[in-house]
Each structure stands twice: as C-alpha cells, then as structure tokens.
VEXTI-911793 format. One record per residue: residue number from 1; residue in one letter; x negated, z, y negated of N, C-alpha, C in turn. Coordinates in nm, 4 decimals. Example, Ala and Ser with C-alpha at 12.3 -4.5 7.8 and 13.67 -1.06 7.14 Angstrom:
[rec 1 "A" [-1.3190 0.7800 0.5690] [-1.2300 0.7800 0.4500] [-1.3200 0.7800 0.3300]]
[rec 2 "S" [-1.2850 0.7080 0.2250] [-1.3670 0.7140 0.1060] [-1.2900 0.7870 -0.0030]]
end
This chain:
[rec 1 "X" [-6.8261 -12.4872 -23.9907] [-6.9110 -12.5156 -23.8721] [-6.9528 -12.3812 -23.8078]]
[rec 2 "X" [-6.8509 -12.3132 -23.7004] [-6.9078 -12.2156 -23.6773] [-6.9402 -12.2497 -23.5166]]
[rec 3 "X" [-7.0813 -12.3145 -23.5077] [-7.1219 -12.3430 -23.3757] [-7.2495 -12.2251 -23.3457]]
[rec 4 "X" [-7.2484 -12.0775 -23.2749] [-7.3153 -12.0323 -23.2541] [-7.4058 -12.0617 -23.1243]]
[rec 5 "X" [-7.5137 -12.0869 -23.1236] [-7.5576 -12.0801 -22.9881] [-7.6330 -12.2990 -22.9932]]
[rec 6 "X" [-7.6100 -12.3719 -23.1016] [-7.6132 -12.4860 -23.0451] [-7.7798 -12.5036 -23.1232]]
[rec 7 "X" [-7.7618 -12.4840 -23.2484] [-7.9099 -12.4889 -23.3158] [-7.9541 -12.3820 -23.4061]]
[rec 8 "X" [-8.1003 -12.2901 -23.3447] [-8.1194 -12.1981 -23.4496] [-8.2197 -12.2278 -23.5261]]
[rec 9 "X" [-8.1819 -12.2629 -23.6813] [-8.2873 -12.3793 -23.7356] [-8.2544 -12.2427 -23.8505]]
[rec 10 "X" [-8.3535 -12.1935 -23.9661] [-8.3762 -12.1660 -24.0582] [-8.2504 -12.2010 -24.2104]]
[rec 11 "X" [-8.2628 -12.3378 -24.1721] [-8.1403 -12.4062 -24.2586] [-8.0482 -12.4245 -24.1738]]
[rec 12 "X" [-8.0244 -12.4014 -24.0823] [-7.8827 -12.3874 -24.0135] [-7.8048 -12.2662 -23.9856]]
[rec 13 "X" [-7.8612 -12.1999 -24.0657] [-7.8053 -12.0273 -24.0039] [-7.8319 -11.9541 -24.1136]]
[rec 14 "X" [-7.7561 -11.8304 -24.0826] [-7.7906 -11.7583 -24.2198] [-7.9331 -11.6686 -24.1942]]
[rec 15 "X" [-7.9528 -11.5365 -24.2433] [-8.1418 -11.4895 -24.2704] [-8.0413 -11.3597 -24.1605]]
[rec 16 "X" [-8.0778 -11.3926 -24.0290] [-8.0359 -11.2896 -23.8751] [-8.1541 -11.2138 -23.8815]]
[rec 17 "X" [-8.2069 -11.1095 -23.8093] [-8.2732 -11.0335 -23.7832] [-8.3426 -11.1095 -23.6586]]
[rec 18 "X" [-8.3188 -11.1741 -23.5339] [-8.4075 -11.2711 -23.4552] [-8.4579 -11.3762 -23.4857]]
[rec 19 "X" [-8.4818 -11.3659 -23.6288] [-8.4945 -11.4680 -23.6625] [-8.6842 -11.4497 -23.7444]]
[rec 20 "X" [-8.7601 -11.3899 -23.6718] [-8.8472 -11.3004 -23.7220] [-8.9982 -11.4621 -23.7648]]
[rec 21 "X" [-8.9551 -11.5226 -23.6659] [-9.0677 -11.6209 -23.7054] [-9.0279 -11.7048 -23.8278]]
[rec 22 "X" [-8.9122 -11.7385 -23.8505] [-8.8904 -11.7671 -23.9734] [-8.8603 -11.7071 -24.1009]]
[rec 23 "X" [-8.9104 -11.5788 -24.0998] [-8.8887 -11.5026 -24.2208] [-9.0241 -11.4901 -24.2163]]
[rec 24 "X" [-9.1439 -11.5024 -24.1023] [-9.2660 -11.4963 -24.1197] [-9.2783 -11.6066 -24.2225]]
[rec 25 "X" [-9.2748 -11.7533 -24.1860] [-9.3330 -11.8533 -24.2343] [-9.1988 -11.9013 -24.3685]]
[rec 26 "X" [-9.0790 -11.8474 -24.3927] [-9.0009 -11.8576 -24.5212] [-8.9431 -11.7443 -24.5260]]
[rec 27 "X" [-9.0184 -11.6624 -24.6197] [-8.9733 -11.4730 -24.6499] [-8.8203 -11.5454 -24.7684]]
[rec 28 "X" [-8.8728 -11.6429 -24.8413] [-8.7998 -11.6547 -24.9722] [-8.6588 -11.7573 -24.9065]]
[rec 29 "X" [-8.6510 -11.8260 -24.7997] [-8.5389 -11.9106 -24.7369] [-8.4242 -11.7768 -24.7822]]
[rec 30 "X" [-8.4547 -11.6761 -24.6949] [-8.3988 -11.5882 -24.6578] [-8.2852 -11.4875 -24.7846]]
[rec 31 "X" [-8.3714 -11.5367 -24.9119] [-8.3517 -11.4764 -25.0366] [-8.2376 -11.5855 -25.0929]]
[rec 32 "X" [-8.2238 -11.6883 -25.0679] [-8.1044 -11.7874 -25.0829] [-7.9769 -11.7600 -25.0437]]
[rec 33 "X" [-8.0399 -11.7442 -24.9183] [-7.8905 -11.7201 -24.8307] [-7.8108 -11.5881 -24.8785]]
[rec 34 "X" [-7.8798 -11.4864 -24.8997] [-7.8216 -11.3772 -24.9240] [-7.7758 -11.3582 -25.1018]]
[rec 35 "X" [-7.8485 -11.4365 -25.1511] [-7.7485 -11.4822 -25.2878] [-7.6150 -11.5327 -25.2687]]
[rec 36 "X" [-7.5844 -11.6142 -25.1881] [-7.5119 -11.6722 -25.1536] [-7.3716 -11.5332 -25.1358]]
end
C-alpha cells in the first residue's frame, strides 16, 4: 500500500519527521515502527 498523500494517520505511516504532533501525543508508536 504505497498511497502517499491519501491518509496521514500515526498507524498509517511510518514515525516521518512532520509528523511532530504525533510523536507529541505517541513518543513510543514511533519506537515500533522503527523496530520494525
């Protein structure tokens, strides 16, 4: 599913750098993804 641009949801994307309000309110989401 590489749809850029359609939904930027926390769980829909990987831990981006514009992505600053959701690393505010899930620092640890971010720690998943990059296990990954």
């Amino acid at each position: 599913m590489s749809g850029s641009g359609n939904k930027k949801g926390p769980e829909e994307g990987p831990c981006t750098p514009p992505v600053m309000w959701m690393a505010a309110s899930h620092p640890r989401r971010c720690a998943w993804v990059r296990r990954r």
